[in-house]
N, C-alpha and C positions, 0 to 999 in steps of 0.2 A: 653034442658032438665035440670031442674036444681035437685043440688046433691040431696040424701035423708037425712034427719033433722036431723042424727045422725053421719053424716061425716061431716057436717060443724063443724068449729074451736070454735066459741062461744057456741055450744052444746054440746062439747065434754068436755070444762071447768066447762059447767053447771052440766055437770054429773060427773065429778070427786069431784066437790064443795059439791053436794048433796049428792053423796056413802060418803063422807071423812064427814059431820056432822052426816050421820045415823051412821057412828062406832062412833063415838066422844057419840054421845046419848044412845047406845047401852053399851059402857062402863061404861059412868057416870050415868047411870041406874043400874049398880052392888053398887050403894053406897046408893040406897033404898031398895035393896032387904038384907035378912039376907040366909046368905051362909051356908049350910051343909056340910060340906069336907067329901065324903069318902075316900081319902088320903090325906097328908100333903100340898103337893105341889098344890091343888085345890082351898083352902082357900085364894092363893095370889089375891090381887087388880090384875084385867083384866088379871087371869087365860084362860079364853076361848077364849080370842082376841089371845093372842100370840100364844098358845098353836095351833089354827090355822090355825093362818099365817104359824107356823112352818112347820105342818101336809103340807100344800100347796104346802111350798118351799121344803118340803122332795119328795112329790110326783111330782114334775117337775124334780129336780136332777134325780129322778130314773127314769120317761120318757124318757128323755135325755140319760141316761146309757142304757137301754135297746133302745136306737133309735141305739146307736152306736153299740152294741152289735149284732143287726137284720139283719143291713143294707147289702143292696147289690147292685152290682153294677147296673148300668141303662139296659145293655146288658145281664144281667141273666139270663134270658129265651130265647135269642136270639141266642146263643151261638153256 
């Protein structure tokens, strides 16, 4: 049986090559549009790239905190 087309190694290159120029053309597309800020900090070059890369890696930290927070042991119910 051979693997499915998304776990081979040259597909998984192809798809990070492809996600990494859709942000590259996605940013460099904020430099044809004219930007409205309703605050200050909005108006920066590639404000919505970072801003959600940040948002991402806030909300994996807090996953992670609240996994540790949750957790119990394997025998919890068994008890």
């Amino acid at each position: 049986m051979t693997p499915h087309w998304i776990s081979r190694p040259e597909a998984i290159r192809r798809l990070w090559i492809a996600f990494g120029l859709i942000l590259a053309a996605t940013v460099l597309a904020e430099l044809a549009t004219h930007r409205h800020a309703a605050i200050g900090i909005d108006a920066v070059f590639g404000f919505h790239a970072w801003f959600g890369f940040g948002a991402c890696v806030a909300l994996v930290l807090l996953a992670r905190l609240l996994g540790f927070a949750l957790k119990r042991r394997d025998d919890f119910y068994e008890r």
